[in-house]
C-alpha positions in Angstrom: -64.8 100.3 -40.7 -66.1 104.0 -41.3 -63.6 106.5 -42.1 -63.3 109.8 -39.5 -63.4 112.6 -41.3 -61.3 115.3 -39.2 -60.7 118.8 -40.1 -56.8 120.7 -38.1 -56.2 124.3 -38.5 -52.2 125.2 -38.4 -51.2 121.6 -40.0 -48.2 123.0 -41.8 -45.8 123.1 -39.0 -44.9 121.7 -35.4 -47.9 120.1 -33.2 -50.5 120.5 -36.0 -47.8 118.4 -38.4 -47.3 116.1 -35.9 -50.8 115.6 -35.1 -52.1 115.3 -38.8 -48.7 112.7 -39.8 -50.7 110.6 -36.4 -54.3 110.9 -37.5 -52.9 109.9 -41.0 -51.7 106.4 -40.0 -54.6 106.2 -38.3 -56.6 106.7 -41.3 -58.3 109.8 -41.2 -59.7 111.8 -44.3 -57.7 115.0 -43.1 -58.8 118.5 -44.6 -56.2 120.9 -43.4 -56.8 124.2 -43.2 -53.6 126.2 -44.1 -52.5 129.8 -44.6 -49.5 128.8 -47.0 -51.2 126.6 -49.7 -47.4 125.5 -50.9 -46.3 123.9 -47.8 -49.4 122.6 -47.5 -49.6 120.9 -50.9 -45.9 119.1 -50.0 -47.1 118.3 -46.6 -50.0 116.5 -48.4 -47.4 114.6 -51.2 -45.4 113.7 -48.2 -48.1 112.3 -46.0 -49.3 110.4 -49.2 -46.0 108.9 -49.7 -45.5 107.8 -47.0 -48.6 106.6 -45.3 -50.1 105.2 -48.6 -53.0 107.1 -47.0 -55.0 109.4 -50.1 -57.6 111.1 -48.0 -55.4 114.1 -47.7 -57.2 117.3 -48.5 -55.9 120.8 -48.5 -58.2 124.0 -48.0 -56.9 127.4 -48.0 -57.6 129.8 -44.8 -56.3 132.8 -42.8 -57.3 132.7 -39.5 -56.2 136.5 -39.2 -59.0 137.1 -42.2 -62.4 136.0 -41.3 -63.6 136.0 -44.9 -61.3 133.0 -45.7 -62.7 131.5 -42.3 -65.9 131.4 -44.1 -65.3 130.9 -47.2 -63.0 127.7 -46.1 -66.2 126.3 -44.0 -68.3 126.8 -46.9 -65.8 124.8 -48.8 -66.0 121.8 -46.5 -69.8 122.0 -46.4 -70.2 121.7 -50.0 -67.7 118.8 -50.0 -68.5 117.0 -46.7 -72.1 114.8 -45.3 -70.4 115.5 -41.5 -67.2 115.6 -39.5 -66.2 113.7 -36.3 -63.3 115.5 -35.6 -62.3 119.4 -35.5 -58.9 120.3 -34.2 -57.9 124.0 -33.6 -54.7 124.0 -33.2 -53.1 126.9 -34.7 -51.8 129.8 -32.8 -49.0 132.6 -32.1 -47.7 135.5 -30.0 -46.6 138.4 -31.4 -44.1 140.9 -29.7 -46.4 143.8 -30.8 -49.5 145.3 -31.1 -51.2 144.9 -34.7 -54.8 144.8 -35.7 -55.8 141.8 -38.7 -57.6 143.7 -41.6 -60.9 142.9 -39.5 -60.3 144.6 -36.7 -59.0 142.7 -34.0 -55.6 142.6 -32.0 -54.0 139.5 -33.9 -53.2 137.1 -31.0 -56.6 137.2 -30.0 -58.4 136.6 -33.5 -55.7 134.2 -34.7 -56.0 132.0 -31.4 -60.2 132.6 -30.6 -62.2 134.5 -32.7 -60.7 133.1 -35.9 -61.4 129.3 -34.4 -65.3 130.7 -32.5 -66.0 131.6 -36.6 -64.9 128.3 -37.7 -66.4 126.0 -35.5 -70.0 128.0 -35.4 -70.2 127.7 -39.8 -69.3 124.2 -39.3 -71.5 123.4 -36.7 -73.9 121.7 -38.9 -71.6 119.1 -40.1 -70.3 118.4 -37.0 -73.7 117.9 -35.4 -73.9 115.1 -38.1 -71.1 113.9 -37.0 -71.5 114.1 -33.4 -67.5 115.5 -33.5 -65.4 115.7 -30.9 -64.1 119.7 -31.0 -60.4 119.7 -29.7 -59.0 123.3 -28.8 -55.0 123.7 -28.2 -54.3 125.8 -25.0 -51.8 126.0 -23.4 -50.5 126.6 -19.5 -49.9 130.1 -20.1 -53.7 130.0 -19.6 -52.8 130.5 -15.9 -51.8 134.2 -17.0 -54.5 135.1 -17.9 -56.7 138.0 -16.6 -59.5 138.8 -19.3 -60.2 142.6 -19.6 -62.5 142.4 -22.4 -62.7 145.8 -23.0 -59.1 146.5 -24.1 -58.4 143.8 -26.2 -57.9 146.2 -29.1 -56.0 148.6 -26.8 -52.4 149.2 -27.6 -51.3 150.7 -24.8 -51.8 148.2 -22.4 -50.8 145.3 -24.5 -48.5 142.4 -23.4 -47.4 139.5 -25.4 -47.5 137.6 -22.5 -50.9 138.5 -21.0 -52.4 138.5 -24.8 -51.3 135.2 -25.2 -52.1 134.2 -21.7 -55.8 135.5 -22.3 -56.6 133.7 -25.5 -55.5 130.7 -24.1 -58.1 130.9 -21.3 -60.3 131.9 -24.0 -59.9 128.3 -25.7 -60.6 126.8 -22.4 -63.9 129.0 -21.5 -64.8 128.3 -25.9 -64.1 124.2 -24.9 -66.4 124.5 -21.8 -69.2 127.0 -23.6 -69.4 124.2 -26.9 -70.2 121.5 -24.0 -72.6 123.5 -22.3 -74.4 124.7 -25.6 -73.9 121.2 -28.1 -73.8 118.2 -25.8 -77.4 117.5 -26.2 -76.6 117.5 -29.8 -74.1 114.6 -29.4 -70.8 117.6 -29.6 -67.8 116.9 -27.1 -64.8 119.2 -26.6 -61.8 119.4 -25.0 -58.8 122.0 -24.0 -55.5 120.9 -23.7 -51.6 121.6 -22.5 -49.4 120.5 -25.4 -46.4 120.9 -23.0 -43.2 123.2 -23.9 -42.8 122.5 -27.5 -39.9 122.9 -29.8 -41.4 124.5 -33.0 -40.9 127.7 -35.1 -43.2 129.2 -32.8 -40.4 131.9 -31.2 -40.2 132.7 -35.3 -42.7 135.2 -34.4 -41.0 136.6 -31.8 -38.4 139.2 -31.4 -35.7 140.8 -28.8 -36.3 139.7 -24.9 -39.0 137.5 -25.6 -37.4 135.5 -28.5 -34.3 135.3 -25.9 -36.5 133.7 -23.3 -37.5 131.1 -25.8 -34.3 130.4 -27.1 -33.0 129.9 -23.4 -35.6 127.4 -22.7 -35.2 125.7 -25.9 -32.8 122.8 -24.3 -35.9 121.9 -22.3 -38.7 121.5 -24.7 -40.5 118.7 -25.8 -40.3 117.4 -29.3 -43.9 118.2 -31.7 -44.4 114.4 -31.9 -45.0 113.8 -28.2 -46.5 117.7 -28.1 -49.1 116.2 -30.5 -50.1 113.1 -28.4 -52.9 114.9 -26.2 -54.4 115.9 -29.5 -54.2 112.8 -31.1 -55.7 110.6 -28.0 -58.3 113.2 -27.3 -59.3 112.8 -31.3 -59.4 108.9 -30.9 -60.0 107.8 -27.1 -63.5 105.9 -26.6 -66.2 107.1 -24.9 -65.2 110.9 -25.1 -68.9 111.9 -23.5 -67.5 111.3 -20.0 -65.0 113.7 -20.3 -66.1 116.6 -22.7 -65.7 120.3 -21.2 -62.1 118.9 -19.9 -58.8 120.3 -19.8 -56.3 117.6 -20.4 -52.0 117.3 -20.1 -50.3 114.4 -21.2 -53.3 112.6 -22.1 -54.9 113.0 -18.9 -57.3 115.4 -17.6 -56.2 118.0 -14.9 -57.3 121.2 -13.0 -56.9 124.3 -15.1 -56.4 127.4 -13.4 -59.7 128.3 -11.4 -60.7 131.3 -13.2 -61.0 129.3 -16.3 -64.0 128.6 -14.4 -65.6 131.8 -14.2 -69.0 131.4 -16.0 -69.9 135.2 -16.1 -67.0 135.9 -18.0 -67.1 132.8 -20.0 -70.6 133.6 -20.9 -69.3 137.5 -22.1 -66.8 136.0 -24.5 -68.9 134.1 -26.0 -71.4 137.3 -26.1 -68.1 139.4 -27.5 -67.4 136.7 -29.9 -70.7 136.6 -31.7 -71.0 140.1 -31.5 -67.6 140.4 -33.8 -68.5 137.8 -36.2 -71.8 139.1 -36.6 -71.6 140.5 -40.1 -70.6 136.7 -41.8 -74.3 136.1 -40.5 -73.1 132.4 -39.2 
């Protein structure tokens, strides 16, 4: 049986861990894409040890630096023929405003641009592939209300609504990638983890970090956050489904402006427009 070569982003920690230990006893050749190459290395001894599964690979990247983006897909594509499966799964909020090195308010490059730069240089190999693209979203999509002109405006910046709008950014990337690749044999897919217990509210501080800690009784462990990921990177006969937004391994509504084309269309516009300069 051929191996599936699949490629996570945030694999260090919570859902992405949970979904790369899955995929490994599955026996996926995993390259995982990590900001700390430490923890990544032990996650890598660990999943050998006790999977018995080899095809662990580690590659270094920083979402919130779009150099690394590149140079990490030019990594892959000078070690890899094609991919069948890319999952971008990492993200945060952050309680304040702060601009990455490029540029860009950090919630939104860490959780779309970061992922848009990614999945465009790698593009080739997943054509070979004909990959299935999985981007993590979340419900919090619902709060979203794009305003594409003051994402790098610190004055009216919300944790909430930042996060809120990149998610419905993963869901308007998912639906653009069908639109644009499925002739070329690409599917993709947004998802709702569910509430999940992870170090995400690490990144949070004061009210917001409260909230989280509050609800924390309530949320779901990263194992069973992981599921929708790992069924939408193995299910058969993806093609029916691609463009979806799924929950608990089944596909539901998402909020109905994720289906706003005009704006989906101008983020994809915005988004090639920032990433211009790595000439993808």
């Amino acid at each position: 049986m051929a191996i599936t070569t699949t490629v996570i982003t945030g694999a260090t920690s919570g859902i992405g861990e949970a979904t790369a230990w899955a995929l490994a006893k599955k026996d996926h050749a995993l390259y995982l894409l990590v900001r700390n190459v430490e923890r990544g290395e032990e996650l890598k001894r660990r999943i050998i040890n006790q999977t018995g599964n080899k095809n662990i690979h580690i590659v270094y990247c920083d979402l919130t630096d779009l150099a690394t983006v590149a140079t990490a897909a030019n990594e892959l594509k000078s070690k890899l023929f094609n991919i069948q499966v890319l999952i971008n799964n990492a993200g945060g909020m952050f309680n304040n405003f702060e601009l990455t090195k490029d540029g860009f308010e950090t919630t939104f490059q860490l959780n779309h641009l970061g992922h848009f730069l990614l999945t465009r240089y790698l593009m080739p190999l997943l054509e070979k592939g004909h990959a299935r693209i999985i981007n993590v979203s979340s419900d919090l999509h619902r709060r979203g209300k794009p305003d594409f002109e003051s994402i790098n405006n610190a004055q009216k910046y919300s944790a909430v609504k930042a996060y809120g709008n990149s998610k419905l950014y993963n869901i308007y990337f998912t639906r653009s990638l069908t639109s644009r690749y499925s002739s070329k044999g690409i599917t993709s897919f947004a998802l709702h983890p569910g509430v999940v217990k992870t170090n995400f509210n690490s990144m949070l501080t004061g009210r917001l970090k409260f909230i989280f800690l509050l609800a924390t009784p309530f949320m779901i462990s990263p194992e069973r956050g992981a599921q929708t990921s790992v069924y939408l990177a193995t299910m058969a006969k993806p093609e029916a489904k691609s463009g979806g937004y799924f929950f608990r391994q089944k596909q539901v509504r998402p909020a109905g402006i994720a289906n706003d084309e005009t704006a989906r269309e101008k983020l994809w516009a915005l988004s090639e427009k920032m990433v211009a300069k790595f000439d993808v």
